[in-house]
Backbone as a ProteinNet text record, in pm:
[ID]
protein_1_A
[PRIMARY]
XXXXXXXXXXXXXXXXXXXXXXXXXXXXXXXXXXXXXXXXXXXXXXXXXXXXXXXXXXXXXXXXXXXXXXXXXXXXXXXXXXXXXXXXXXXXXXXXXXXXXXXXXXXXXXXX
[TERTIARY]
4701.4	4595	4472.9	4501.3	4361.4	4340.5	4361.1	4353.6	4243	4273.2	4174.6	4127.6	4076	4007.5	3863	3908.2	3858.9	3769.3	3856.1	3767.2	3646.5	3678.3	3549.5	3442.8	3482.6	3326.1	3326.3	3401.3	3300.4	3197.5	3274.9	3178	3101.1	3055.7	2994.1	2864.4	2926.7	2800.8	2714.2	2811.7	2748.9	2667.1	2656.5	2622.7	2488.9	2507	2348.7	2281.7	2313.9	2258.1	2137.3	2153.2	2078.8	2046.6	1939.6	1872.8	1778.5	1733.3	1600.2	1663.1	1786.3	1832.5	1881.5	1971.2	1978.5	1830	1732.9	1601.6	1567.2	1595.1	1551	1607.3	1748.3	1840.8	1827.4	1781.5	1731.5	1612.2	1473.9	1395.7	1406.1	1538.6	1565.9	1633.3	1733.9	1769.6	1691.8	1593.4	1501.6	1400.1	1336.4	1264.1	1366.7	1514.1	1601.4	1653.8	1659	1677.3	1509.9	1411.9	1322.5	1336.8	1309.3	1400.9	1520.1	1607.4	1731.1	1814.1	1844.6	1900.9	2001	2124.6	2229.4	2295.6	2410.3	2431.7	2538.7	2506.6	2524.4	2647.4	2724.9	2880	2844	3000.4	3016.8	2982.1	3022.4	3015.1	2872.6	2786.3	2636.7	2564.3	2617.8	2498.7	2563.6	2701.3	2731.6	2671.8	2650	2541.2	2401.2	2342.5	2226.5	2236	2343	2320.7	2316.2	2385.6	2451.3	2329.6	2265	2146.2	2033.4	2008	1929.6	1964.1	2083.2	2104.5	2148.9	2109.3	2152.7	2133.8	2055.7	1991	2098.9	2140.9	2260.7	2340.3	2371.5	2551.5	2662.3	2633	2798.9	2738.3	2799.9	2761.3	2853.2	2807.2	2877.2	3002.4	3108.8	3274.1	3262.4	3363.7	3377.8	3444	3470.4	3461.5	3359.1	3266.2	3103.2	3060.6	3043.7	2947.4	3006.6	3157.4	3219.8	3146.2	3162.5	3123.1	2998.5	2919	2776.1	2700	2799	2806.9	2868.7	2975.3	3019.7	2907.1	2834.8	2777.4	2609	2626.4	2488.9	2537.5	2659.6	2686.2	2741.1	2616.3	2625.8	2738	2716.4	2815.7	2956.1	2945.1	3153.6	3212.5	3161	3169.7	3228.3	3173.1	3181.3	3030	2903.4	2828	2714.7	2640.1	2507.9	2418.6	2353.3	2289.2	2141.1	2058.7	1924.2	1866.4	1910.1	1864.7	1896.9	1999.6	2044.3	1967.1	1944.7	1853.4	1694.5	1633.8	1554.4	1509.4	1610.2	1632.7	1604.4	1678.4	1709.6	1533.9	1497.8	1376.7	1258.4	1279.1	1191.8	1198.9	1301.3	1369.4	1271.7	1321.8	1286.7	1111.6	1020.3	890.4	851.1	930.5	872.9	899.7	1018.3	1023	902.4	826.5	765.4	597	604.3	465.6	434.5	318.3	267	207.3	200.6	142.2	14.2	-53.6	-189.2	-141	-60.2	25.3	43.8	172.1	216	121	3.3	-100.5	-151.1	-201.7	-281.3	-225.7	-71	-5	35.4	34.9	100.8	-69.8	-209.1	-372.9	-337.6	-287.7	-278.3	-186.7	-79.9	-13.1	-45.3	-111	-183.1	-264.7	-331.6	-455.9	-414.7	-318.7	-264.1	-226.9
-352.8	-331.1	-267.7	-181.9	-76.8	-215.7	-306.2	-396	-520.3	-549.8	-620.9	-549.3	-396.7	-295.3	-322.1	-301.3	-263.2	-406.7	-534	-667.3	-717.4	-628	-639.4	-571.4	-456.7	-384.2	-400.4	-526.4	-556.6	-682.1	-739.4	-851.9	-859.3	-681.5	-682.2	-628.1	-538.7	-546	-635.6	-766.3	-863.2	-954.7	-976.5	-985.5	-920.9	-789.6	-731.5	-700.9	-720.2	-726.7	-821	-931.7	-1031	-1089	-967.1	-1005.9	-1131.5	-1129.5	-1242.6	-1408.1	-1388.3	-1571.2	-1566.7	-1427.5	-1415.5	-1482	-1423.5	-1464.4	-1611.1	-1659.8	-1798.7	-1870.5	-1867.3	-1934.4	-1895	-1790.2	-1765.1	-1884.5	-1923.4	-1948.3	-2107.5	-2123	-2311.2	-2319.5	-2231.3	-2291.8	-2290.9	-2184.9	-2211.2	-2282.3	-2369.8	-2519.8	-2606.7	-2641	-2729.4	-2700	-2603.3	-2561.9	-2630.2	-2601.4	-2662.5	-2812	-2887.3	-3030.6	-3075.9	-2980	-3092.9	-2910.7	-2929.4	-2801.3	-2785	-2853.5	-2856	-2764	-2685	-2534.9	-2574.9	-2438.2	-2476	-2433.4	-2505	-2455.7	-2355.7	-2291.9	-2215.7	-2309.2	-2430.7	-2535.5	-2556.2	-2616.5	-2593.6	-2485.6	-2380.1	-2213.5	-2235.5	-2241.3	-2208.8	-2302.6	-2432.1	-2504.3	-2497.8	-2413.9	-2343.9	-2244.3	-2144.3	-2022.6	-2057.9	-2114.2	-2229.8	-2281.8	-2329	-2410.9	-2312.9	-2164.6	-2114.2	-1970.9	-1939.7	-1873.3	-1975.7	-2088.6	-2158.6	-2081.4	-2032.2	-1976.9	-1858.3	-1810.8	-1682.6	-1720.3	-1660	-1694.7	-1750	-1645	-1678.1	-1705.6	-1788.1	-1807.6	-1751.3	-1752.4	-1641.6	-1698.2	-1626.6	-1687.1	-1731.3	-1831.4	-1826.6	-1711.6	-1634.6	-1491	-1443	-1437.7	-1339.6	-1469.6	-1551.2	-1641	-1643.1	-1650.7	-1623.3	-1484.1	-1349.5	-1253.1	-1215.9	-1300.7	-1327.6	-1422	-1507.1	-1617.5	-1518.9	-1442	-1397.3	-1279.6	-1220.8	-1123.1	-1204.1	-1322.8	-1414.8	-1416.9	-1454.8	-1558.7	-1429.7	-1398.7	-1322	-1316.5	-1490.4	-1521.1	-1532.9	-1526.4	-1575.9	-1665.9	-1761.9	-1895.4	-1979.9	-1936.4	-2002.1	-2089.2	-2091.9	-2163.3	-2062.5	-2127.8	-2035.6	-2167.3	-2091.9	-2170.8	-2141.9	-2236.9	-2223.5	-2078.3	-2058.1	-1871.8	-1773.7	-1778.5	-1722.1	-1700.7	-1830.3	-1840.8	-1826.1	-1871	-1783.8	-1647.5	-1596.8	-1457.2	-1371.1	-1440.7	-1394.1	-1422.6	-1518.5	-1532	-1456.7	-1407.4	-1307.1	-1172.6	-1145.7	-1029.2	-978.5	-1100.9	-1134.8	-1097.5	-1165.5	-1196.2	-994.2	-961.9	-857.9	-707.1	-769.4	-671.7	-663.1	-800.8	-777	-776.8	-723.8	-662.3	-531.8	-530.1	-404.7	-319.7	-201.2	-117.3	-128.7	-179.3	-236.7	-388.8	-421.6	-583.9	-511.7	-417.4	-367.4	-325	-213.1	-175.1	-283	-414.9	-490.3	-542.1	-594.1	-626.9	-538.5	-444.2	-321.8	-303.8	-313.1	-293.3	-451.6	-581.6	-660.5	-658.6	-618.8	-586	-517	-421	-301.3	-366.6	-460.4	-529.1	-665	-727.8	-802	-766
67.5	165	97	-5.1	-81.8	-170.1	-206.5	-305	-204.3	-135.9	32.5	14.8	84.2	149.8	-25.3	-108.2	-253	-289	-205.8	-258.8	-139.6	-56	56	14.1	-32.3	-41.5	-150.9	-256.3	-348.8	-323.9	-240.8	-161.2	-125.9	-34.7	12.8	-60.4	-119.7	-243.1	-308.9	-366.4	-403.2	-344.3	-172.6	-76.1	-62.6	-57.3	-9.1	-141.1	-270	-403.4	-439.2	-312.7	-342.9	-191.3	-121.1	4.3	-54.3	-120.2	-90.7	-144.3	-144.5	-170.3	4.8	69.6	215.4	309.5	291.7	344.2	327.9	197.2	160.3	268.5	256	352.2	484	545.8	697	702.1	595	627.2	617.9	514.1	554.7	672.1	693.4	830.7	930	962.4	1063.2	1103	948	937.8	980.5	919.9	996.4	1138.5	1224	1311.5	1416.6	1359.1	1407.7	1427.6	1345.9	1338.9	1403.4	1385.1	1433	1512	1579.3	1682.5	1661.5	1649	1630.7	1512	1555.9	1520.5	1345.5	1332.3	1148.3	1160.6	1078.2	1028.3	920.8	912.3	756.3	635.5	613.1	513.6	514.4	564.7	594.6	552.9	600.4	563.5	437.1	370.8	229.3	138.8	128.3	77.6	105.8	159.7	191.1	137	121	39	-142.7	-186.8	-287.7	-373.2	-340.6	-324.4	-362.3	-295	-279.5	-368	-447.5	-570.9	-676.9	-700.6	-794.2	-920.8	-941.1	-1082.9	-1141.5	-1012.2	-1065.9	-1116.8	-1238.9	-1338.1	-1236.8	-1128.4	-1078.1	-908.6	-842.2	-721.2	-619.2	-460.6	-371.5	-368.5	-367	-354.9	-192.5	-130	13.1	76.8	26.3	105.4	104	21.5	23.4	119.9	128.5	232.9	361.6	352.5	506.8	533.8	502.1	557.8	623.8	498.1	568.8	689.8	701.1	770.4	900.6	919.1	1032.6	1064.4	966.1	1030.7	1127.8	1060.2	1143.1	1267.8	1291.7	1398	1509.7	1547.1	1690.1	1799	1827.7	1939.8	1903.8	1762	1728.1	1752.5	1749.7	1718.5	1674.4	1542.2	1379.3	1405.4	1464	1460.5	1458.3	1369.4	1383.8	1485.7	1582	1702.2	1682.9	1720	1728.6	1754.1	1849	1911.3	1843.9	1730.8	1630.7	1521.1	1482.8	1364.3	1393.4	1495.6	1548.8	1540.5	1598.7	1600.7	1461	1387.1	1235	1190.3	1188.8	1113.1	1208.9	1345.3	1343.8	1363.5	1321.8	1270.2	1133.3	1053.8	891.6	878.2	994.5	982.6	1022.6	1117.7	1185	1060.8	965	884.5	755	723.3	684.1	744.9	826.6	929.4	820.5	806.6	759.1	879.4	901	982.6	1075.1	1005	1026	1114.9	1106.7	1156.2	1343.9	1285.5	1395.3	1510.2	1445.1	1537.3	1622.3	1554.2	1604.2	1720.7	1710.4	1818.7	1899	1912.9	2014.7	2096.1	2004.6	2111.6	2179.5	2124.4	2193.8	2364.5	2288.4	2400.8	2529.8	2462.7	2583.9	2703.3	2601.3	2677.8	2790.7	2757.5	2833.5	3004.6
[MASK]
++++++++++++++++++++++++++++++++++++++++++++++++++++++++++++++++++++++++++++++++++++++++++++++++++++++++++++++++

């Protein structure tokens, strides 16, 4: 069980080591999500993740992409759904708002 317990949080490390191939793959699925609606399998996001660290020595094992794949999929599924990926990419957009971003939309808001 400490031997599991010990290969998750190395997973998971390897996982959040490399947010911006995570982002890449939020931002293809949400151009294909635009296009075609129909909800992504694990096999799908993992050739999207795949694809999008090619350059790394070693690529995500299907346990590092399952984990990441379950922490997308809101509803529990096994499908990442349009509203999902959605979600995710403006999550993604709103984290990179600079201050000056934020202000502008919050005097917008006011004014409405």
């Amino acid at each position: 069980h400490q031997e599991e317990q010990m290969s998750e949080q190395e997973a998971l490390h390897r996982v959040f080591a490399d947010m911006g191939a995570l982002d890449m793959v939020v931002r293809k699925a949400f151009r294909k999500q635009v296009q075609d609606p129909s909800p992504l399998d694990l096999d799908s996001f993992g050739s999207m993740m795949r694809e999008c660290v090619k350059s790394r020595s070693t690529q995500p094992s299907q346990q590092e992409l399952k984990m990441i794949f379950d922490l997308l999929d809101v509803t529990r599924d096994g499908s990442l759904h349009r509203h999902e990926v959605f979600a995710l990419q403006a999550a993604a957009r709103r984290a990179t708002l600079t201050e000056r971003d934020i202000n502008a939309i919050e005097d917008i808001d006011r004014d409405k």
